[in-house]
C-alpha positions as CSV (number, residue, x, y, z in Angstrom):
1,X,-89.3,-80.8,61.3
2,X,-89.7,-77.8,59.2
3,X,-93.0,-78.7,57.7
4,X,-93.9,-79.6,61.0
5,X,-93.5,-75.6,62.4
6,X,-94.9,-73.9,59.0
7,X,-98.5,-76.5,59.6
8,X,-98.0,-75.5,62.9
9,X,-98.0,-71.9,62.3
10,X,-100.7,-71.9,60.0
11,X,-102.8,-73.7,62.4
12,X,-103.1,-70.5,64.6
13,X,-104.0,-68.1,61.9
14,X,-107.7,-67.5,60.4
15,X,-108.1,-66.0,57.0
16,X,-111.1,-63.8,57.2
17,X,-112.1,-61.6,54.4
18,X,-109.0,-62.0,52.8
19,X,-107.5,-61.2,55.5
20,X,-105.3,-63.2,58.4
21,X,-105.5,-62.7,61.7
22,X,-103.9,-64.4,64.2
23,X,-106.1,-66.7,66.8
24,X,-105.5,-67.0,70.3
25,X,-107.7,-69.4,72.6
26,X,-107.8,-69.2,75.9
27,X,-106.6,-72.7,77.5
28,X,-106.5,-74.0,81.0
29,X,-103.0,-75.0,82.7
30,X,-102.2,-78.5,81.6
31,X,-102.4,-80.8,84.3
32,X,-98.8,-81.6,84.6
33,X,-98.3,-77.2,85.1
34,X,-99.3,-76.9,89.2
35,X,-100.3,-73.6,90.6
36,X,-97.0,-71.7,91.0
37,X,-95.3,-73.1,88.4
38,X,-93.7,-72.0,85.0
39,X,-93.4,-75.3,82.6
40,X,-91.6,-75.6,79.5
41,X,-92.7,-78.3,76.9
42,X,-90.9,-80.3,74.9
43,X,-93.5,-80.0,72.1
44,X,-96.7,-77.8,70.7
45,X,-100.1,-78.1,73.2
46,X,-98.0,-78.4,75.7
47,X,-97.2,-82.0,75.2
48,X,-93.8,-83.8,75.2
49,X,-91.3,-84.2,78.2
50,X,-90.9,-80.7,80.0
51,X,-89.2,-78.7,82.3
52,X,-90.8,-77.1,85.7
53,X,-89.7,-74.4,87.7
54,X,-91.2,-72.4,91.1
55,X,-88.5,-71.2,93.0
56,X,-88.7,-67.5,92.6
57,X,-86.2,-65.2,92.1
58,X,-84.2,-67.5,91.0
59,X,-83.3,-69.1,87.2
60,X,-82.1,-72.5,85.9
61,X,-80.1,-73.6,83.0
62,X,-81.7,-75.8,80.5
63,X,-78.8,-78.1,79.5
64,X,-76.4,-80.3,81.7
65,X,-78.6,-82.8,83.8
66,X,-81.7,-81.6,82.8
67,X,-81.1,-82.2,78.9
68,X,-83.5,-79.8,77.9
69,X,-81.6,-76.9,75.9
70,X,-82.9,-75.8,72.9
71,X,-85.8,-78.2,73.2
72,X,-88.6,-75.6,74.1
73,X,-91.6,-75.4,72.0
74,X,-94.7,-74.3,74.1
75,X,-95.0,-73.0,77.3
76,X,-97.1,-72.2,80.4
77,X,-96.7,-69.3,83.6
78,X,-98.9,-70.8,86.1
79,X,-97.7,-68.0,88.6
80,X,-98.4,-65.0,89.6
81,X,-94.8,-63.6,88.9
82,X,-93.5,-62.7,85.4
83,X,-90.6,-65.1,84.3
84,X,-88.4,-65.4,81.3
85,X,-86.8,-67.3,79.2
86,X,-83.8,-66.7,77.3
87,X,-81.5,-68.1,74.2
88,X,-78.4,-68.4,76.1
89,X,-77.3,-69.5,79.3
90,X,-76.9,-68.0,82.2
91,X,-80.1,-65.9,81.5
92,X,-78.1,-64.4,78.4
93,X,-78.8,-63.1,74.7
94,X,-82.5,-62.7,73.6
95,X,-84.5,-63.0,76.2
96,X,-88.8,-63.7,76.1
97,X,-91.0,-62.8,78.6
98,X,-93.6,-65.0,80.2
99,X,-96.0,-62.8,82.0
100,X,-97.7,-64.3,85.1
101,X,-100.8,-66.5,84.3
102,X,-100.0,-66.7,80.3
103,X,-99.2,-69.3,78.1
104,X,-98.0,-69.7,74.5
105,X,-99.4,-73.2,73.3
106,X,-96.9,-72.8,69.5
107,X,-93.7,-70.7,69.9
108,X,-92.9,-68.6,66.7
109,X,-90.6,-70.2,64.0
110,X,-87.6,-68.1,65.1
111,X,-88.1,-69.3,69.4
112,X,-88.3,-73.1,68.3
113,X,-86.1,-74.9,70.0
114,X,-83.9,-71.9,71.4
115,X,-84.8,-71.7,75.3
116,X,-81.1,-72.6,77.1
117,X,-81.9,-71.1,80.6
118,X,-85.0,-69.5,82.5
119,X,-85.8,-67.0,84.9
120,X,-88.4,-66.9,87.8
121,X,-88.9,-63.2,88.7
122,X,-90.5,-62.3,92.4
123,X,-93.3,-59.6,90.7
124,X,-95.6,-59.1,88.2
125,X,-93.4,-55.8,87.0
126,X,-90.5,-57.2,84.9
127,X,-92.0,-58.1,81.9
């Protein structure tokens, strides 16, 4: 799983000049992310079984009847509304924002598999 992440994060950095940089492409909401909603995916590219969420001001937890703690790898705000998500549950310990209309398609090394409850905020302001 490992070597799965590193090819994962070397996949979404150029080396130009010597140099890297980091690459970020635009994508448009996957189909199974409706307006209004924040999804959380199982897998990179948005792929894999997910979790998704529009009820705002208000958060979920991740594990129970969902099954889905600490099984986060990608996700996608399709709101207009800033959410996060955050290591713990009950919308405790680190915490990552998710600013409205924004997307991470390959979550760093250290966020893999770490999301264990989410947050829907009612603005664009919290993040």
């Amino acid at each position: 799983m490992k070597a799965m992440r590193l090819a994962a994060a070397a996949a979404s950095v150029a080396i130009v000049g010597g140099f890297a940089i980091a690459t970020n492409t635009a994508v448009a909401a996957p189909a199974t992310c409706g307006s209004g909603y924040v999804c959380l995916y199982e897998n990179d590219d948005y792929k894999g079984g997910g979790v998704f969420w529009n009820k705002r001001n208000a958060g979920q937890n991740l594990g129970g009847a969902l099954g889905f703690n600490d099984s986060t790898n990608s996700w996608y705000n399709n709101s207009n509304v800033d959410a996060k998500w955050f290591y713990d549950a009950n919308f405790q310990g680190t915490a990552r924002c998710m600013n409205s209309y924004s997307s991470n398609h390959s979550m760093s090394l250290d966020d893999y598999d770490e999301a264990s409850s989410e947050y829907m905020y009612g603005n664009q302001t919290t993040c």
